[in-house]
Structures are given as structure tokens and as C-alpha cells.
PyMOL commands that place a pseudoatom at each C-alpha (Angstrom):
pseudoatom trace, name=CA, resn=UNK, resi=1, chain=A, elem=C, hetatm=0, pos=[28.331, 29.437, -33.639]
pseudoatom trace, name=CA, resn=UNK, resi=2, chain=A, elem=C, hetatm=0, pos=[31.741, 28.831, -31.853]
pseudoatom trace, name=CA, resn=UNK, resi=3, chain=A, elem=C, hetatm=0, pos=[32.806, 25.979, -29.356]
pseudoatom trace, name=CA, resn=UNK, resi=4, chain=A, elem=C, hetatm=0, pos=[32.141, 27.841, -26.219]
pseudoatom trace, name=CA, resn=UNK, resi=5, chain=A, elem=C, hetatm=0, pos=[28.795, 28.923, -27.201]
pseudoatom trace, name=CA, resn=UNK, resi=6, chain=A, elem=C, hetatm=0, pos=[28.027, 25.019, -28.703]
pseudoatom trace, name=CA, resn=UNK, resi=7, chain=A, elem=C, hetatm=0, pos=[29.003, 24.011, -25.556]
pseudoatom trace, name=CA, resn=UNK, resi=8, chain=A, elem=C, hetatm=0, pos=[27.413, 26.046, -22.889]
pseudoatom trace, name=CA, resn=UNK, resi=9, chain=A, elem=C, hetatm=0, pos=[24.066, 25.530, -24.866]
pseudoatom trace, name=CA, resn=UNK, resi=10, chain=A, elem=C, hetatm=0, pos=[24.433, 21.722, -24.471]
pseudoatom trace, name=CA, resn=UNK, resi=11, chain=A, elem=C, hetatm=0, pos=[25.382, 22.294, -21.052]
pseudoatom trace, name=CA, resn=UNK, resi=12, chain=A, elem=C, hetatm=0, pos=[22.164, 24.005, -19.950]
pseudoatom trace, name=CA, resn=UNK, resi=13, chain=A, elem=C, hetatm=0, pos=[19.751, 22.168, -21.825]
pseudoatom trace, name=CA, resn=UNK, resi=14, chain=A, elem=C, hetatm=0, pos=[21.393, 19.173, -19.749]
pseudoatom trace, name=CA, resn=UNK, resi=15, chain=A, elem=C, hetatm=0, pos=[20.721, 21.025, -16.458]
pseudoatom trace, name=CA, resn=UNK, resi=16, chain=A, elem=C, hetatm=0, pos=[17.217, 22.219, -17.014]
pseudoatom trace, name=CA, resn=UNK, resi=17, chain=A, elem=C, hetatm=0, pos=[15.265, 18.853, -16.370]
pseudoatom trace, name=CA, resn=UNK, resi=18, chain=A, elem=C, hetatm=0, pos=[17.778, 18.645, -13.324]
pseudoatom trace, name=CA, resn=UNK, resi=19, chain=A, elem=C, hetatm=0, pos=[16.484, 22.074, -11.831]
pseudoatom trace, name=CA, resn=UNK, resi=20, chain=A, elem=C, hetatm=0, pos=[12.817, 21.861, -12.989]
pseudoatom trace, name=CA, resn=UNK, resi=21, chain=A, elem=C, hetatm=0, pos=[12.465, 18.243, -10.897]
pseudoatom trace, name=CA, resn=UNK, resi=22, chain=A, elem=C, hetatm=0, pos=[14.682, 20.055, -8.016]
pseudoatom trace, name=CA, resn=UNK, resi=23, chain=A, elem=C, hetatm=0, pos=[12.616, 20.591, -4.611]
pseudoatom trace, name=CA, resn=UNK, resi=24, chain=A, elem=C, hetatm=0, pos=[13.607, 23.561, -2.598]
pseudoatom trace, name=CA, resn=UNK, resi=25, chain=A, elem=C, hetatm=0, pos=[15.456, 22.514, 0.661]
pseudoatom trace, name=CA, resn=UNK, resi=26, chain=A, elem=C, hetatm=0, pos=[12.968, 23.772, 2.880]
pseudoatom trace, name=CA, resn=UNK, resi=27, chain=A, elem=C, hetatm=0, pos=[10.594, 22.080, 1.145]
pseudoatom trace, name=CA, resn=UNK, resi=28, chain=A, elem=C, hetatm=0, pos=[12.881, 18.709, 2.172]
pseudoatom trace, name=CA, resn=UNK, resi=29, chain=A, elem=C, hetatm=0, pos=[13.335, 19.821, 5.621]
pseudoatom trace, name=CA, resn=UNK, resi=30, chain=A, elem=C, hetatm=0, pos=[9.820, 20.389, 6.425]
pseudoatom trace, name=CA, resn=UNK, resi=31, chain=A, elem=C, hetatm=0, pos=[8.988, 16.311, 5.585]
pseudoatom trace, name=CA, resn=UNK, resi=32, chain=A, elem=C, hetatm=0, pos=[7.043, 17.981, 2.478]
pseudoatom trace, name=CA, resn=UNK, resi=33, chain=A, elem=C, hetatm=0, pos=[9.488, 15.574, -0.259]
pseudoatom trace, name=CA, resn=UNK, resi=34, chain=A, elem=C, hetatm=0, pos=[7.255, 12.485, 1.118]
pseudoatom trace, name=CA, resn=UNK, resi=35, chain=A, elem=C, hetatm=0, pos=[4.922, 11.210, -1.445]
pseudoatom trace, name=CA, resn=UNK, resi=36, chain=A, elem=C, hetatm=0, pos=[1.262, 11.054, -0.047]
pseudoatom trace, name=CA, resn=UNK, resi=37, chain=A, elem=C, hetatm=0, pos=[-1.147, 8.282, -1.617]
pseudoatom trace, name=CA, resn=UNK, resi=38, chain=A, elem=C, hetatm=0, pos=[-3.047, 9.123, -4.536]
pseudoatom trace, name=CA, resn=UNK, resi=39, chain=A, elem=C, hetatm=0, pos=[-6.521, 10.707, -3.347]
pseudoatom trace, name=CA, resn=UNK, resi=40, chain=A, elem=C, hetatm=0, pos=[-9.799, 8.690, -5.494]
pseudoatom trace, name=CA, resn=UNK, resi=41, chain=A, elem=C, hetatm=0, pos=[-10.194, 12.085, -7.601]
pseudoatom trace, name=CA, resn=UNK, resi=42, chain=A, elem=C, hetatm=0, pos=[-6.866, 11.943, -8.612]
pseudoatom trace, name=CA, resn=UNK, resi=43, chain=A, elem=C, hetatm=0, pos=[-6.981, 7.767, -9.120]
pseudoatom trace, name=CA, resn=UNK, resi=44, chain=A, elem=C, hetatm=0, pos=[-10.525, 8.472, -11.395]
pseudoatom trace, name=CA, resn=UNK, resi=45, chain=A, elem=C, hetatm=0, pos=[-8.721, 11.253, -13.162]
pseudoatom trace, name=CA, resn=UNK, resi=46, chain=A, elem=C, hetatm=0, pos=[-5.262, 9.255, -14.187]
pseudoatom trace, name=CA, resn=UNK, resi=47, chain=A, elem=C, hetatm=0, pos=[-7.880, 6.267, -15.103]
pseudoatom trace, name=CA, resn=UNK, resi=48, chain=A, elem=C, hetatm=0, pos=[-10.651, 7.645, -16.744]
pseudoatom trace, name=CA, resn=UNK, resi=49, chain=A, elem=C, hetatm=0, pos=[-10.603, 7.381, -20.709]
pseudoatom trace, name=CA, resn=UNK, resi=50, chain=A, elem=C, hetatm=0, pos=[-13.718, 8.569, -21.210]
pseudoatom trace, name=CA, resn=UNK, resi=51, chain=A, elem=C, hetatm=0, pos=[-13.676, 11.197, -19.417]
pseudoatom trace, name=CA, resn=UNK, resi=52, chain=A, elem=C, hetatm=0, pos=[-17.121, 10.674, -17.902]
pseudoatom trace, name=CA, resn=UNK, resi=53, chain=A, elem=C, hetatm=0, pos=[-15.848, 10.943, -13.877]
pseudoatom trace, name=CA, resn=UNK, resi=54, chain=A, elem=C, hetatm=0, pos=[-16.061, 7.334, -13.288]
pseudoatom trace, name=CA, resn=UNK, resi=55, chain=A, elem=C, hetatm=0, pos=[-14.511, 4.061, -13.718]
pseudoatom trace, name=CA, resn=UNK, resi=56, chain=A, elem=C, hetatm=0, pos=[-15.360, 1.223, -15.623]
pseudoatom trace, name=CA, resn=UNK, resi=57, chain=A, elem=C, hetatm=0, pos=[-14.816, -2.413, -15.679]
pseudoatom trace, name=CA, resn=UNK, resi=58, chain=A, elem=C, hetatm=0, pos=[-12.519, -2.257, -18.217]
pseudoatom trace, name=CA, resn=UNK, resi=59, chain=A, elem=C, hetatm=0, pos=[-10.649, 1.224, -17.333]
pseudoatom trace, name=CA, resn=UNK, resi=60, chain=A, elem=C, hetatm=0, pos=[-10.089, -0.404, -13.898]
pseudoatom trace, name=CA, resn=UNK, resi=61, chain=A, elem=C, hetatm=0, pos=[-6.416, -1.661, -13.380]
pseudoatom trace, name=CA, resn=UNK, resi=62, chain=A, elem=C, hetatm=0, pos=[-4.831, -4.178, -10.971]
pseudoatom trace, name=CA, resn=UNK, resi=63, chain=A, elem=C, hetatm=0, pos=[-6.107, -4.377, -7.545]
pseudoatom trace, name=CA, resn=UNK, resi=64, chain=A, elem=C, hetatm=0, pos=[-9.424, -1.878, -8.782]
pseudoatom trace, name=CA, resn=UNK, resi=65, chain=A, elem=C, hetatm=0, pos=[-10.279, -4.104, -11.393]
pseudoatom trace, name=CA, resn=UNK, resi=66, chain=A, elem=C, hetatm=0, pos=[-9.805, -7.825, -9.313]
pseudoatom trace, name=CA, resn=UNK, resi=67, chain=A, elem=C, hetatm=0, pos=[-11.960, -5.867, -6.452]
pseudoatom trace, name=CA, resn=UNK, resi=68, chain=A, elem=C, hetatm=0, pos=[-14.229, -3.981, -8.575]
pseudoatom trace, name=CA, resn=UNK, resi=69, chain=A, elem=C, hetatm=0, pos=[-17.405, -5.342, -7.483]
pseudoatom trace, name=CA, resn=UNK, resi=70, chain=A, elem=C, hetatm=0, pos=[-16.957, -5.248, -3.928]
pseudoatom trace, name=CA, resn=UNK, resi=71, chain=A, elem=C, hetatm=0, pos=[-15.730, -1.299, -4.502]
pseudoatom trace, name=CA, resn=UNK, resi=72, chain=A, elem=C, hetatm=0, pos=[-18.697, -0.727, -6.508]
pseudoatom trace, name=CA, resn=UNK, resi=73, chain=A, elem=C, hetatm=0, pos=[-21.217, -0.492, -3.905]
pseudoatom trace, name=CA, resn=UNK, resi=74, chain=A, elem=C, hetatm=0, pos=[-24.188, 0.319, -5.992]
pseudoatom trace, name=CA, resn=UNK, resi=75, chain=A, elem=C, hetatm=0, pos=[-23.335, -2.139, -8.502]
pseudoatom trace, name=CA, resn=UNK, resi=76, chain=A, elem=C, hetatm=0, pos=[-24.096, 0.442, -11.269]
pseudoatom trace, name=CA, resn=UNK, resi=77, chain=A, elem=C, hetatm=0, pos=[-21.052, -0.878, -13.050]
pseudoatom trace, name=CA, resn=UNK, resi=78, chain=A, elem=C, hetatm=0, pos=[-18.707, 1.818, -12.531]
pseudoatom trace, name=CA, resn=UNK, resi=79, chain=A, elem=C, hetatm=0, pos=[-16.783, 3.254, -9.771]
pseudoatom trace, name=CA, resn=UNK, resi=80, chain=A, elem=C, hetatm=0, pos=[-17.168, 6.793, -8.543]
pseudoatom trace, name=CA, resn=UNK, resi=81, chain=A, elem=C, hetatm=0, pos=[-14.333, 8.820, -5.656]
pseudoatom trace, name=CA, resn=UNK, resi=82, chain=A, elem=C, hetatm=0, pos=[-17.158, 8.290, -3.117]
pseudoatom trace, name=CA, resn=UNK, resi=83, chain=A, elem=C, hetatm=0, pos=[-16.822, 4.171, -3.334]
pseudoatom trace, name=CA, resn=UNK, resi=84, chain=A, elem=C, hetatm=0, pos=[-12.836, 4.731, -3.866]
pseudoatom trace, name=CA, resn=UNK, resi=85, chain=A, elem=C, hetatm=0, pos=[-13.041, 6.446, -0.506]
pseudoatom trace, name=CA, resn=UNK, resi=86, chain=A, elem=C, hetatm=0, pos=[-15.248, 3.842, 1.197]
pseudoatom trace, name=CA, resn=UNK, resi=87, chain=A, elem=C, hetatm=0, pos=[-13.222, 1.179, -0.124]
pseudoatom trace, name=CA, resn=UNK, resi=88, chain=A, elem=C, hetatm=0, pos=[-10.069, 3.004, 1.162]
pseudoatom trace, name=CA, resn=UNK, resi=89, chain=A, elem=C, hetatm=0, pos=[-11.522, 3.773, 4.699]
pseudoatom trace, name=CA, resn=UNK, resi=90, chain=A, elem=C, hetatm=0, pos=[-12.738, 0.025, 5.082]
pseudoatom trace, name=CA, resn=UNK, resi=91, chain=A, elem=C, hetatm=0, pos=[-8.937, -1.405, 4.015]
pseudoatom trace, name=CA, resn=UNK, resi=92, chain=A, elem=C, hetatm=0, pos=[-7.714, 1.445, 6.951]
pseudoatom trace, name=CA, resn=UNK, resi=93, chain=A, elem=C, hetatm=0, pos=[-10.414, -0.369, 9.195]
pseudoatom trace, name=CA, resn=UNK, resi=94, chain=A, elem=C, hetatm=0, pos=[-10.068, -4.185, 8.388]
pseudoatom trace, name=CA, resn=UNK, resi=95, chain=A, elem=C, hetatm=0, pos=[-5.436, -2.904, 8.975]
pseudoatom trace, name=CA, resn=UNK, resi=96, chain=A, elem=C, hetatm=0, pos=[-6.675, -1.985, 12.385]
pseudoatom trace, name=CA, resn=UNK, resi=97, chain=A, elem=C, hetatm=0, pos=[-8.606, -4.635, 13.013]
pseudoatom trace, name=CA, resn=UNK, resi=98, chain=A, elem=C, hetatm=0, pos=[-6.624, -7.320, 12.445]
pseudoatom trace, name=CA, resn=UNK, resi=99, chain=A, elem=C, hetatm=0, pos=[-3.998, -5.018, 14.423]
pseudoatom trace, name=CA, resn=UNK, resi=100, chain=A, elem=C, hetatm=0, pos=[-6.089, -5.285, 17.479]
pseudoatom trace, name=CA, resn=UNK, resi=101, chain=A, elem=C, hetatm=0, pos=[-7.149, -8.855, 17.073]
pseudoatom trace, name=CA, resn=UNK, resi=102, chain=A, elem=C, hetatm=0, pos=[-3.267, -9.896, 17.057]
pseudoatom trace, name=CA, resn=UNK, resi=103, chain=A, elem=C, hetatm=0, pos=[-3.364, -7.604, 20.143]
pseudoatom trace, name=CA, resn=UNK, resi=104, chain=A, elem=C, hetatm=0, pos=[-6.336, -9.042, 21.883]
pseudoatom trace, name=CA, resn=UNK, resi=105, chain=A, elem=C, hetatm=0, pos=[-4.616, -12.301, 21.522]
pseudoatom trace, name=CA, resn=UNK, resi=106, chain=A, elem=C, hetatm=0, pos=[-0.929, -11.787, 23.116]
pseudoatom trace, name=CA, resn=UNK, resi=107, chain=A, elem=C, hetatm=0, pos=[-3.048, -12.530, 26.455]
pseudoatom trace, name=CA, resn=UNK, resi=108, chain=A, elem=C, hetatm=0, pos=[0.911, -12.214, 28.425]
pseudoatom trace, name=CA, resn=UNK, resi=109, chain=A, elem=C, hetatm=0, pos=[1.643, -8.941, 26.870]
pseudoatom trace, name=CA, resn=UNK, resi=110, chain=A, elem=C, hetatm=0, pos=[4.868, -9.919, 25.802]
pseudoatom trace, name=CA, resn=UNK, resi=111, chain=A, elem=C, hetatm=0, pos=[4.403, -8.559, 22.565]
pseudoatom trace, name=CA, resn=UNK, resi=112, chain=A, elem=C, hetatm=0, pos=[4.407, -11.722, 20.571]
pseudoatom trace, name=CA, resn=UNK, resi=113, chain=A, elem=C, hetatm=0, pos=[2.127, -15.100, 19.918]
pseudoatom trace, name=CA, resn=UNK, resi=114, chain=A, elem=C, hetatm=0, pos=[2.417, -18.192, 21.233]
pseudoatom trace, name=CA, resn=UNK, resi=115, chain=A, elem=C, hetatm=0, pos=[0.888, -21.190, 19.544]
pseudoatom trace, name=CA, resn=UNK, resi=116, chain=A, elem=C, hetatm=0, pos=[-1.523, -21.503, 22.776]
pseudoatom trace, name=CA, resn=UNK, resi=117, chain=A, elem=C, hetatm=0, pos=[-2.415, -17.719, 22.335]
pseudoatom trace, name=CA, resn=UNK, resi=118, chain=A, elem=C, hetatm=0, pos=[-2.998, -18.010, 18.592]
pseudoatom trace, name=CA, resn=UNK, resi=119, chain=A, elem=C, hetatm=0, pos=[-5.503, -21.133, 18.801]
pseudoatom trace, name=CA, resn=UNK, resi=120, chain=A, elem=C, hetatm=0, pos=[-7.155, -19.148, 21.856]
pseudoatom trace, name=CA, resn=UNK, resi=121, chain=A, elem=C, hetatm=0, pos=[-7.774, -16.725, 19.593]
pseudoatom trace, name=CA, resn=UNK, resi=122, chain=A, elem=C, hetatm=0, pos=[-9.258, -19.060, 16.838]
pseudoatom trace, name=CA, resn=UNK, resi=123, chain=A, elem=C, hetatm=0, pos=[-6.129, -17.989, 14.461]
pseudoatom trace, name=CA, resn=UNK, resi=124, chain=A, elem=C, hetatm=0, pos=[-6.586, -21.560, 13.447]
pseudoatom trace, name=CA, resn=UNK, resi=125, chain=A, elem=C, hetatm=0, pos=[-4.334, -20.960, 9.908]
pseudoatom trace, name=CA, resn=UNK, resi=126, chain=A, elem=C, hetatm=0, pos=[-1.861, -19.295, 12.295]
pseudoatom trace, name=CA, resn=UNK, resi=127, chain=A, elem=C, hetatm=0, pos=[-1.314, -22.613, 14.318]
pseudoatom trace, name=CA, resn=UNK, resi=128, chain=A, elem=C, hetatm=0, pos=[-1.478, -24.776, 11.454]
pseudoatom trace, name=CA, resn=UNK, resi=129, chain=A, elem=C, hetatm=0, pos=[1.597, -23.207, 10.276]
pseudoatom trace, name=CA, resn=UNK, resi=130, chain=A, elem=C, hetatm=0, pos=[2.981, -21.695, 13.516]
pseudoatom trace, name=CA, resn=UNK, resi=131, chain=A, elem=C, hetatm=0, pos=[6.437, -23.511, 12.700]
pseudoatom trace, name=CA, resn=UNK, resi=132, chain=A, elem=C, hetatm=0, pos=[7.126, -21.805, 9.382]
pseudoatom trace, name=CA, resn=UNK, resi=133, chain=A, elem=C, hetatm=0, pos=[6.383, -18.627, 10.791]
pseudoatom trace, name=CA, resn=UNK, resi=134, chain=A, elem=C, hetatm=0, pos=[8.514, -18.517, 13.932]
pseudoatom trace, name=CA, resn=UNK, resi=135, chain=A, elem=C, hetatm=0, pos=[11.553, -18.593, 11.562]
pseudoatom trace, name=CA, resn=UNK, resi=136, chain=A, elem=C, hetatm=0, pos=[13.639, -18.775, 14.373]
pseudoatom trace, name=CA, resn=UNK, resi=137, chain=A, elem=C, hetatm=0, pos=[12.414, -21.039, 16.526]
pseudoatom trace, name=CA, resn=UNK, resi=138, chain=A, elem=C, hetatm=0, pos=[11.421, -19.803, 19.771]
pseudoatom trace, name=CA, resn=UNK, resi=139, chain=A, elem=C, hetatm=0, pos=[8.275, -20.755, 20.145]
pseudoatom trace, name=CA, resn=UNK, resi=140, chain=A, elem=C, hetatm=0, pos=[6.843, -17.327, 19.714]
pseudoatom trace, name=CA, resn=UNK, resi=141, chain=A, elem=C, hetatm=0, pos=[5.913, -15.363, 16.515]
pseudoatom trace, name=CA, resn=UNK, resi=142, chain=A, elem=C, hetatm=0, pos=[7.169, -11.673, 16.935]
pseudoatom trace, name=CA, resn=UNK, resi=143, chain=A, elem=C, hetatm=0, pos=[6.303, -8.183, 15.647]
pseudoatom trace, name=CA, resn=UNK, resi=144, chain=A, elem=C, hetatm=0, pos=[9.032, -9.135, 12.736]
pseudoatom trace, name=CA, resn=UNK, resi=145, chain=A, elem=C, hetatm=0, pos=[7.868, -12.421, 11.889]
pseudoatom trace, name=CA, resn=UNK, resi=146, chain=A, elem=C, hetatm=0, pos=[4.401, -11.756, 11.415]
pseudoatom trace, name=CA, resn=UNK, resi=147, chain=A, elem=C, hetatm=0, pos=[5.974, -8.794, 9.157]
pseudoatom trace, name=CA, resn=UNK, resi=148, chain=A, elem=C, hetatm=0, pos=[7.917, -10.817, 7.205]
pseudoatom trace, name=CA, resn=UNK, resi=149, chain=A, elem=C, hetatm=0, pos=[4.528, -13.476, 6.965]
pseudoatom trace, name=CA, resn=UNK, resi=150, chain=A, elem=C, hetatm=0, pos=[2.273, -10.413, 5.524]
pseudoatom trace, name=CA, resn=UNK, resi=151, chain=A, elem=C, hetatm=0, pos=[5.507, -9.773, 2.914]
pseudoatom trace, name=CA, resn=UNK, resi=152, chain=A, elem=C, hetatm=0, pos=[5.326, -13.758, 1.854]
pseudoatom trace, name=CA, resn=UNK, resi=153, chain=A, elem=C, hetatm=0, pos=[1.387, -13.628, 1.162]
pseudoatom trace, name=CA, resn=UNK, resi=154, chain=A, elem=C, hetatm=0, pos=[1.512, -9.843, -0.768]
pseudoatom trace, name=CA, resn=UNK, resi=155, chain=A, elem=C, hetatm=0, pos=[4.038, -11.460, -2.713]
pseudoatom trace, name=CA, resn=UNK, resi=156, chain=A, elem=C, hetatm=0, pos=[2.428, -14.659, -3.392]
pseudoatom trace, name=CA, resn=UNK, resi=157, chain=A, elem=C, hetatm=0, pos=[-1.097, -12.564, -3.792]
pseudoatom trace, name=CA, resn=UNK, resi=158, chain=A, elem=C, hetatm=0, pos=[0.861, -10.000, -6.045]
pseudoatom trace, name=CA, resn=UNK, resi=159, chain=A, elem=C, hetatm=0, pos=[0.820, -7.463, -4.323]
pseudoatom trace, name=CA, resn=UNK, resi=160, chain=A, elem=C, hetatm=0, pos=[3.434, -4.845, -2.852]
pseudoatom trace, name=CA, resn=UNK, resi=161, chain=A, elem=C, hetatm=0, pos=[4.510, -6.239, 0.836]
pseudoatom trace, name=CA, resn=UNK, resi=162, chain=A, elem=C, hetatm=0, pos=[3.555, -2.739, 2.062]
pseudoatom trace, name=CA, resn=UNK, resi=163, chain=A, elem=C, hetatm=0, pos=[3.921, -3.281, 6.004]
for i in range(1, 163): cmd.bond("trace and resi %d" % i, "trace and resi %d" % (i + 1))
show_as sticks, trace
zoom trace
């Protein structure tokens, strides 16, 4: 086999993973290159060693297998995509609701807490360290402060910081 033939062999078998992993542009354009969550079926199916359709104790991983018992509604011992997606749709519930309890309580509209707002609203952990969370100062905890609280307690809970 001669150089250029050595050489343009190497070459493509460089380029292949490249254009196997490439999306087409409309593909890109059309907000399609976003990465959607995992649906349950498709959690169950990467975890499932035995192959029997639902989870176990011990084939749960991270946050499945700290929350398993909550998840597993019928406390049969293993997790099926029905309790995924209940466990899923509560999480999406409990996000709004503590989105419209921290809107409930900015009683001036002003789109942040005060310290009086927050213990009208019984956030009684939110007043007890009000100071560390207004980071600068103001005497108000904005949008981006509260943000930046949630990122301190995923990391200290190991978790994410998904805002």
C-alpha cells in the first residue's frame, strides 16, 4: 500500500466518528440539538440489570436510590415508570409551589423579600439567615440571591444546582 493511500485511510477513519455524532443544521436551527430529560422508560431501561421492567433497591442510583421509598408508592420494593412519573410530576409541583409561596410573600410586588415579608410568610429559616443571603446588603433578597441560595444547598445536599 503506498503513502497516499496509508494516509487517506487514516484520514477517514479519523473523520467518521466526527460525521456519525454530526447533527444536521436544520436539525440545530429548529432548537432540536437541546437535550430533553430522560423519560422513566428510558431511566428503567438504562437501570435495569435484570431486565424484569423495574427497579430495585439495589439497581437504584443516586437521588433514586436515597428517595426510593418515597418513589415507591406501593412499597412493593421496586420502582416501576408509573411511580418515576408520579415522583417526577410531584418534584414539577412542590418547584411551583415553593415558586408561588416566594410569590405570595413579596406582599409590595417589588419582586424581592424583605425580612418583614419573609417572617410574614412563616419563612422562619429564611429570616434566621436573611443576612447571609442578601449577599449584598440591601435589605432585600432578590430573584438572584435566592438563586444563588438554592445553588449553595444542591451543592451542600449533592446535588446539581439546577435553577
Amino acid at each position: 500500500m503506498n503513502t497516499k493511500s496509508l494516509l487517506l485511510l487514516v484520514l477517514s477513519a479519523a473523520l467518521l466518528p466526527i460525521a456519525v455524532q454530526a447533527k444536521p443544521a436544520d436539525a440545530l436551527s429548529q432548537g432540536q440539538g437541546k437535550k430533553s430529560p430522560p423519560t422513566p422508560a428510558q431511566i428503567i431501561d438504562r437501570l435495569d440489570a435484570d431486565q424484569n421492567g423495574t427497579l430495585s433497591q439495589d439497581e437504584a442510583k443516586g437521588l433514586l436510590a436515597e428517595k426510593f421509598d418515597t418513589i415507591d408508592v406501593n412499597g412493593d420494593g421496586e420502582i416501576d415508570a408509573n411511580e418515576l412519573e408520579l415522583a417526577r410530576e410531584a418534584r414539577k409541583g412542590e418547584a411551583k409551589e415553593n415558586g408561588q409561596r416566594l410569590i405570595a410573600a413579596d406582599t409590595d410586588g417589588n419582586r424581592a423579600l424583605s425580612k418583614d415579608e419573609a417572617s410574614a410568610a412563616g419563612m422562619e429559616k429564611l429570616v434566621e439567615h436573611f443576612d447571609k443571603v442578601d449577599a449584598d446588603g440591601d435589605g432585600e433578597i432578590s430573584k438572584e440571591e435566592m438563586r444563588e441560595l438554592k445553588k449553595m444547598k444542591d451543592n451542600r445536599d449533592g446535588k446539581k444546582g439546577k435553577v
